[in-house]
ZAMARGU-4260 file (C-alpha; in steps of 0.2 Angstrom, whole numbers, plus 5000, padded with zeros to 4 digits):
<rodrens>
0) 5752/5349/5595 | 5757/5347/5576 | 5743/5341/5566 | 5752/5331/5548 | 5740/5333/5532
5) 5736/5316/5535 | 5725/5321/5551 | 5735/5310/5564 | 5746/5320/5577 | 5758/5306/5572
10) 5760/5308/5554 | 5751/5292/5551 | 5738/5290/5537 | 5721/5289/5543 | 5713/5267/5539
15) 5694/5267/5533 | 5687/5253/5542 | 5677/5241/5531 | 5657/5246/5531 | 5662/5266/5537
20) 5658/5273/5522 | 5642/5263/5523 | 5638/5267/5540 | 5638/5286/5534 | 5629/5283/5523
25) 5617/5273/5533 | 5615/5287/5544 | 5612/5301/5533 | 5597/5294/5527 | 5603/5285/5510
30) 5603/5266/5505 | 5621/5259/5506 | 5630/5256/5490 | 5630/5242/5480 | 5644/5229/5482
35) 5649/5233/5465 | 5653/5252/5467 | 5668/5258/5477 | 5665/5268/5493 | 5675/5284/5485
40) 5662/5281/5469 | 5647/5282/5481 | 5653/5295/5488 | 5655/5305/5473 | 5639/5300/5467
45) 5631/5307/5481 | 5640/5322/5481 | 5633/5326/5463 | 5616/5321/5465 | 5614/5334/5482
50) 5624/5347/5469 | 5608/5344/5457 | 5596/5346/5472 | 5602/5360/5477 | 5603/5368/5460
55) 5585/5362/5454 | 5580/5371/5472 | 5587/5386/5469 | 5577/5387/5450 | 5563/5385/5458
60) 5565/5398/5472 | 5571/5409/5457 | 5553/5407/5451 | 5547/5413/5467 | 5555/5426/5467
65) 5550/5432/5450 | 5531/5429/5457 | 5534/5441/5470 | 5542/5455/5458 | 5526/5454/5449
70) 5513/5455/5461 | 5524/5469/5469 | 5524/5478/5452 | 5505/5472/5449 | 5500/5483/5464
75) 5511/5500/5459 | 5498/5515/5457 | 5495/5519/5437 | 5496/5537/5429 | 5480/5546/5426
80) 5479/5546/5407 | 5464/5560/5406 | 5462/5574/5394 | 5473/5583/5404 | 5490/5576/5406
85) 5489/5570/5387 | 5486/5591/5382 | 5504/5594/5374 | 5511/5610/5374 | 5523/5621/5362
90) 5540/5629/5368 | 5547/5637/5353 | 5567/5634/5353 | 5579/5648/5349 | 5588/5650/5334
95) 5607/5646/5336 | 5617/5654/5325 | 5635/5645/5323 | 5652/5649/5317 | 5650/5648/5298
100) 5666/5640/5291 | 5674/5648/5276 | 5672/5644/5258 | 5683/5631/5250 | 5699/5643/5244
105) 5710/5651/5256 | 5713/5669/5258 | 5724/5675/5244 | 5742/5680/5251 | 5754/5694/5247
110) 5768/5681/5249 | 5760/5673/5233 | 5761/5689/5223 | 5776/5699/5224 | 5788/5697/5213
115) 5804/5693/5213 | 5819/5706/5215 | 5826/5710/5201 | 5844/5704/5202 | 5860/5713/5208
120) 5876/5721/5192 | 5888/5723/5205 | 5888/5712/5220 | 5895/5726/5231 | 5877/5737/5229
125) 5866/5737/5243 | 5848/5731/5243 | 5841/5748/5243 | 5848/5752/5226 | 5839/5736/5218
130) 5824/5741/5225 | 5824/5758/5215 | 5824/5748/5199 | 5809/5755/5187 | 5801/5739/5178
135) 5803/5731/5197 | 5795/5744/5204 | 5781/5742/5190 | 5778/5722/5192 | 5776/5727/5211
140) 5765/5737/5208 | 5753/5727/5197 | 5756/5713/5209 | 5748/5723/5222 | 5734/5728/5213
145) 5731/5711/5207 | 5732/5705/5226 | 5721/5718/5231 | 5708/5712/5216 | 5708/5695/5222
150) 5705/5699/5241 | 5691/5710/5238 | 5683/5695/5227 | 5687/5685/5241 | 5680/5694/5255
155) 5665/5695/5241 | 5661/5680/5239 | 5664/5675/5256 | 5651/5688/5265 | 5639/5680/5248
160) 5641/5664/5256 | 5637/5667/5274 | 5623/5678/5272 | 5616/5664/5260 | 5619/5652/5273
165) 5613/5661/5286 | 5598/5666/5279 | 5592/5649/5275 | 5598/5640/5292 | 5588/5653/5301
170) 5574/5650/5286 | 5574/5631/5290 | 5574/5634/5308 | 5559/5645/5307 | 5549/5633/5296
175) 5555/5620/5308 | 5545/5628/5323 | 5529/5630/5313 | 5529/5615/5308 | 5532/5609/5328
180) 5517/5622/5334 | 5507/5617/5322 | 5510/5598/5324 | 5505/5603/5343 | 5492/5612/5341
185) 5481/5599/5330 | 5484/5586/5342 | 5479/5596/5355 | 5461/5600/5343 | 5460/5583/5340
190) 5461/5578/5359 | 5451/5595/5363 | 5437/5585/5349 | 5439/5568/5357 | 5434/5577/5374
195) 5418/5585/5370 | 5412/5566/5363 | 5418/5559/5380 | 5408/5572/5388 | 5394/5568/5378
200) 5398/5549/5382 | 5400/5543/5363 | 5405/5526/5365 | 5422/5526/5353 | 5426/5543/5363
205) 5424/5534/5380 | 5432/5516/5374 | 5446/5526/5368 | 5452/5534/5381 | 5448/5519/5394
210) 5459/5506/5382 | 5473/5521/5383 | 5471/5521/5403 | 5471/5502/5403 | 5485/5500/5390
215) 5495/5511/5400 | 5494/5503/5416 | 5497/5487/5409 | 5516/5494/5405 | 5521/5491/5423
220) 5520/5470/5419 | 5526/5471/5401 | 5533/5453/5405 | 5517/5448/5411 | 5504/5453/5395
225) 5486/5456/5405 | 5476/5463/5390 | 5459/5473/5393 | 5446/5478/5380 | 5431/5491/5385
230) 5415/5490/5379 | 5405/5507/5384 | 5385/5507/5387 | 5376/5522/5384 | 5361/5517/5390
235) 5367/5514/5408 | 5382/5524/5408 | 5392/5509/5414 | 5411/5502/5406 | 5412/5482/5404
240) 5430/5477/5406 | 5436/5459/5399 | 5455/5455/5408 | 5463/5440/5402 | 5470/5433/5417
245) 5488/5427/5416 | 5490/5407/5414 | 5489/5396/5426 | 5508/5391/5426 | 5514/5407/5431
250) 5512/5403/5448 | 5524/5389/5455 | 5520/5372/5454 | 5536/5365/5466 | 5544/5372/5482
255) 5559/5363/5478 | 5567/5346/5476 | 5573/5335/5490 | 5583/5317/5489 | 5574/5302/5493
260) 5584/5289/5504 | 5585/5280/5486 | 5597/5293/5481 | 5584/5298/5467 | 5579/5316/5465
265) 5561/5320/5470 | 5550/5338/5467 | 5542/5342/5482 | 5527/5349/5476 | 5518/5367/5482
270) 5501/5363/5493 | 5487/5365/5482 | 5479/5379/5492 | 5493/5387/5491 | 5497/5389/5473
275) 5477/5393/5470 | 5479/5406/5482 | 5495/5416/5476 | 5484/5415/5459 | 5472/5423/5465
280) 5481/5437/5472 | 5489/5438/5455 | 5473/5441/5447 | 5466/5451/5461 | 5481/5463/5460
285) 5478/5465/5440 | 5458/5467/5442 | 5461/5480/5455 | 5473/5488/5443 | 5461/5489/5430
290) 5447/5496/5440 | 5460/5510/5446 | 5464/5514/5430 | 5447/5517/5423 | 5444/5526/5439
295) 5455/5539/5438 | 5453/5543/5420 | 5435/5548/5423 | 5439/5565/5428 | 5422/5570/5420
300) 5412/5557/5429 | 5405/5551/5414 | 5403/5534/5421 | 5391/5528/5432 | 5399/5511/5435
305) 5413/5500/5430 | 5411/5476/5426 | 5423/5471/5425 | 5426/5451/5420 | 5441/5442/5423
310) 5445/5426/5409 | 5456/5411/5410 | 5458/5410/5391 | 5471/5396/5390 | 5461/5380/5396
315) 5462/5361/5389 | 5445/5364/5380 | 5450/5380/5372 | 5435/5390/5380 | 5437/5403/5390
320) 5431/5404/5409 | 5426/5418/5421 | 5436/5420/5436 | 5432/5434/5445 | 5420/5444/5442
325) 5416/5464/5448 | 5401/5473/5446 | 5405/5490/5454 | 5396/5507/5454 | 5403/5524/5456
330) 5401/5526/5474 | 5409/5511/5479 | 5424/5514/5469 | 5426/5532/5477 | 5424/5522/5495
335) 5436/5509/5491 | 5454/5510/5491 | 5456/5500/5476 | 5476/5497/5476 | 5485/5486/5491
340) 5495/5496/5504 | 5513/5493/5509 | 5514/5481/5522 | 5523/5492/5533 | 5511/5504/5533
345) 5497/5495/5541 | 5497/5481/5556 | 5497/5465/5545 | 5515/5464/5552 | 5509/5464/5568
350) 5497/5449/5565 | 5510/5439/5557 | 5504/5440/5539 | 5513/5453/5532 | 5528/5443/5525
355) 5529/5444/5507 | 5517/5437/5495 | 5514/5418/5504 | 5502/5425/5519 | 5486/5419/5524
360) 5476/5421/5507 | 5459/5427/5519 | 5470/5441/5523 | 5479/5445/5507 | 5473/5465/5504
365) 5470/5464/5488 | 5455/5449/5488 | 5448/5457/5503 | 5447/5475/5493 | 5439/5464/5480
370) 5428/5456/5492 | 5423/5474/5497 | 5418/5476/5481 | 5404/5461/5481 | 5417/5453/5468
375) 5414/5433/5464 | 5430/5424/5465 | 5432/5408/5459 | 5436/5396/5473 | 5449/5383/5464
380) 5458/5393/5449 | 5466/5376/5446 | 5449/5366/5444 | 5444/5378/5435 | 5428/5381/5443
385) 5419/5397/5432 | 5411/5412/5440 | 5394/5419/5434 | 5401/5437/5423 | 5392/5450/5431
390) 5388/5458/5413 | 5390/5454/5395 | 5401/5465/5385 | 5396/5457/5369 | 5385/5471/5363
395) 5385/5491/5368 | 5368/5491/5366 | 5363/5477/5378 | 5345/5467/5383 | 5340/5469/5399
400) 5349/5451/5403 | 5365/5455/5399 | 5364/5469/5410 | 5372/5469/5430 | 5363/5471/5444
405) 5372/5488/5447 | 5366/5490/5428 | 5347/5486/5429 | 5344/5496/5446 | 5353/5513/5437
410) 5343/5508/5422 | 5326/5508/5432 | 5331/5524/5443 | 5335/5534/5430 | 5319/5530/5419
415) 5306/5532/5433 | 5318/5550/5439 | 5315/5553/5422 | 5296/5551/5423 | 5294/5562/5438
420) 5297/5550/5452 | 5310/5556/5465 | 5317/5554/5483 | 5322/5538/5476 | 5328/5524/5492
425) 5332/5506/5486 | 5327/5493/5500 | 5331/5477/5493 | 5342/5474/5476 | 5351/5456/5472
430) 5354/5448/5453 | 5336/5449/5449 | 5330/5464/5451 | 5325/5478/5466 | 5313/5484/5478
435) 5313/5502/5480 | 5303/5519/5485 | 5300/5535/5479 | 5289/5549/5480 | 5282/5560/5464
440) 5275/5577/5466 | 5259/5583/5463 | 5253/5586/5443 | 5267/5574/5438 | 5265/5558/5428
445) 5268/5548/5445 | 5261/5558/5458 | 5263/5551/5477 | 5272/5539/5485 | 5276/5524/5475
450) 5282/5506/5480 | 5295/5500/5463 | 5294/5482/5462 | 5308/5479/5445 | 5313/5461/5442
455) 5320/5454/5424 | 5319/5435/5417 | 5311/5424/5406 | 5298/5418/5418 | 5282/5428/5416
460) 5277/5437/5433 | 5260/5429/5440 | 5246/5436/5453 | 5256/5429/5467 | 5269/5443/5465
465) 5254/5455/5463 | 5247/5453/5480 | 5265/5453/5487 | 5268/5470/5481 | 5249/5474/5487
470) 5255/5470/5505 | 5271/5481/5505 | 5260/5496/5498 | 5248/5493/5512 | 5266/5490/5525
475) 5274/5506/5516 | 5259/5516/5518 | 5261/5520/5497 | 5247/5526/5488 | 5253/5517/5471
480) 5265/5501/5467 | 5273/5498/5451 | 5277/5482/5445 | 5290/5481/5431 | 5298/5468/5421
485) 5310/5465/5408 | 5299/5452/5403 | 5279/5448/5404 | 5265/5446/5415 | 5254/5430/5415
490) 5238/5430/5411 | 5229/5426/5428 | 5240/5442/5433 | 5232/5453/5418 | 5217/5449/5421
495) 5219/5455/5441 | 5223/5472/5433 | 5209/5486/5438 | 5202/5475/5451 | 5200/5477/5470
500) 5212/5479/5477 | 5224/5478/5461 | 5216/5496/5454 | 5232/5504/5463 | 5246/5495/5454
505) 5253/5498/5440 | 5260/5485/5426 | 5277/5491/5416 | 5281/5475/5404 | 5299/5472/5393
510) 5289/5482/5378 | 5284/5494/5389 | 5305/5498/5398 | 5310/5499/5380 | 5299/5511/5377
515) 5303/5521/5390 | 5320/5521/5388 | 5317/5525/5370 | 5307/5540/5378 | 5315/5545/5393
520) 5333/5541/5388 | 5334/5541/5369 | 5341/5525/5368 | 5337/5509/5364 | 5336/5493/5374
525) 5337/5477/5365
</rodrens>
């Protein structure tokens, strides 16, 4: 059957009906146009503002798709950047010796010197004859010998030239190389200097090199600026990180736009859960970069644990808030896979949350490595509900408040290992403090098995705690318990001091652990 353009097997034009255009309309969803506007008009009108819909959907799933290139990129392993793979080395570059092009004249030509023949008295003599002539033959020869002059001069001044320019190209070259190996070989002093402070853990040796580590690693998201300053500790041994997270409107706002039956364009905004979740990957995925870096750049071991704080700096008020939060020691950085896995090598396909960036936020890898880590993570990024920072980085030498947990116990440890107490086994630590155990050998300064009570705050330790710790010396089967704070003990706790059964524990106070440190450690505690 022959179909005309005008849709009818007849070649008749097709008649609109009166209300048909409406009664699409109707039932696509949108109000019928006014009686004013033609059903053509309408129709255009529709047709422009679904255009617009479907543009402003497509900026916003380009948005998306930008999210998804950063966390990807956020999660790509960093370069070591240790003493070792900054050493530079020499390779000297042999001298290549070129064509040297002549001097300016040209070679001087016999064709320019020999005169011309003398000319013929009778036309019927042959050329020979001419040539036999006496003052000819004189001019020829004083036009050889002045040719000859002139080449020799010019061969001269040439072989003058070249062993001049030769001589001071391969003079250059050679000043060039030493100039090269030398440049080499005082950075690689310097770096060689700059490693024995590391290794003596001076605190601008270590902040150097972590900033570099950090620096470097924050190259992979140039377009997503996630700065990180160091401060080193001597005193514990530990690094505290500041990251400043990314803003909050990196992340989405909208899923798209949609028409509403009024014909008006409506964004169809992102669940709220959602948006807070893919924030926190983001910042998960930078913290976990962060702590990789300064991971792998301690070839030396020189620290004994990594804080590291995350901060919102951009908020209406204008002051920063805590994120996250990590206080990590070396151990559970060794143990802790500290980068997220490709999804295809794992079974988070398997489990239907292995697609893309939008899974289930309780299985996103990179929380649950932070999770690991005993990491506090703020619940709502967008209500900006603050964590407590694990440590202060305000100061490298640091009070006993500002310190982490990780920080206090390492403190402690080290001071009573110092003292002569080891077999060291923590049994209890949190925020406060630790309870721990330990056992010194005879003729030391703490002989026998003791029970370590450590605690820092403000609030002044009373006989109450004292009899606590008398029960678990007694439970331990101890011979002595130490009880030390950062702060001071009560008086009704003093005065228990030396008293049945009190005569077995010991009283450290915050003068006393600065002390000691000053003692044992050589440092000082503020």
């Amino acid at each position: 059957m022959q179909y005309s353009p005008e849709g009818q097997p007849d070649g008749t034009a097709t008649v609109l009906q009166p209300g048909f255009l409406a009664s699409v309309f109707r039932d696509l969803g949108a109000d019928v146009p006014e009686q004013g506007a033609s059903p053509e008009e309408s129709a255009a009108a529709h047709g422009r503002a679904a255009a617009l819909t479907h543009h402003r959907t497509l900026t916003v799933q380009a948005e998306h798709e930008r999210l998804a290139d950063l966390l990807r990129r956020a999660a790509l392993p960093v370069s070591a950047m240790d003493f070792e793979s900054q050493l530079r080395s020499y390779e000297p570059r042999p001298y290549q010796a070129g064509e040297l092009e002549p001097p300016g004249e040209a070679e001087p030509r016999w064709a320019d010197y020999v005169p011309a023949e003398p000319p013929a008295a009778d036309p019927d003599e042959p050329p020979s004859r001419r040539l036999l002539d006496s003052g000819y033959q004189r001019e020829l020869a004083q036009a050889r010998l002045r040719h000859q002059r002139d080449l020799r001069e010019w061969r001269t001044r040439r072989a003058e030239a070249a062993d001049s320019g030769t001589v001071a190209a391969r003079a250059a070259h050679e000043q060039a190389e030493q100039a090269r190996a030398r440049a080499v070989r005082e950075y690689n002093e310097t770096l060689e200097e700059c490693r024995r402070a590391y290794r003596l853990a001076e605190p601008a040796a270590v902040e150097s090199l972590l900033e570099r580590a950090l620096a470097a690693a924050e190259g992979a998201t140039q377009d997503l600026p996630a700065p990180c300053r160091a401060v080193f500790r001597p005193l514990t041994r530990t690094a505290v990180l500041d990251l400043d997270l990314p803003p909050l409107d990196r992340v989405p706002a909208l899923s798209g736009y949609r028409m509403a039956p009024s014909g008006e364009i409506e964004p169809v905004p992102r669940p709220s859960a959602d948006r807070a979740a893919d924030y926190l990957r983001l910042a998960a995925r930078l913290a976990l970069r962060a702590l990789q870096a300064a991971d792998a750049v301690d070839t030396d071991e020189i620290l004994a644990g990594v804080v590291l704080n995350g901060w919102l700096r951009e908020t209406p008020s204008g002051e920063p808030r805590c994120l996250l939060s990590v206080d990590a020691d070396r151990n559970a950085l060794a143990r802790t896979r500290l980068l997220p896995a490709d999804p295809a090598d794992d079974d988070r396909v398997e489990h239907g949350y292995g697609d893309g960036v939008y899974a289930d936020a309780e299985h996103d890898e990179a929380l649950v490595r932070l999770r690991d880590l005993a990491a506090a993570v703020t619940p709502d990024p967008y209500a900006l509900a603050a964590v407590e920072p694990s440590a202060s980085a305000g100061s490298a030498v640091p009070s006993a408040a500002e310190l982490s947990s990780n920080e206090f116990a390492h403190l402690v440890r080290e001071l009573l290992t110092r003292g002569g107490l080891a077999g060291w086994s923590v049994r209890l630590r949190g925020a406060a403090g630790l309870v721990a155990t330990g056992e010194g050998a005879p003729g030391s300064a703490l002989p026998g098995r003791w029970v370590v009570w450590a605690s820092r705050g403000a609030e002044p330790v009373g006989e109450e705690e004292l009899g606590t710790l008398v029960e678990a010396v007694r439970e331990e089967g101890a011979d002595r318990g130490l009880r030390l704070t950062s702060g001071r003990f009560s008086e009704a706790a003093l005065d228990l001091s030396g008293t049945a059964p009190y005569q077995q524990i010991h009283l450290v106070d915050g003068d006393g652990v600065r002390e000691l440190a000053q003692t044992h450690l050589g440092l000082p505690l503020a």
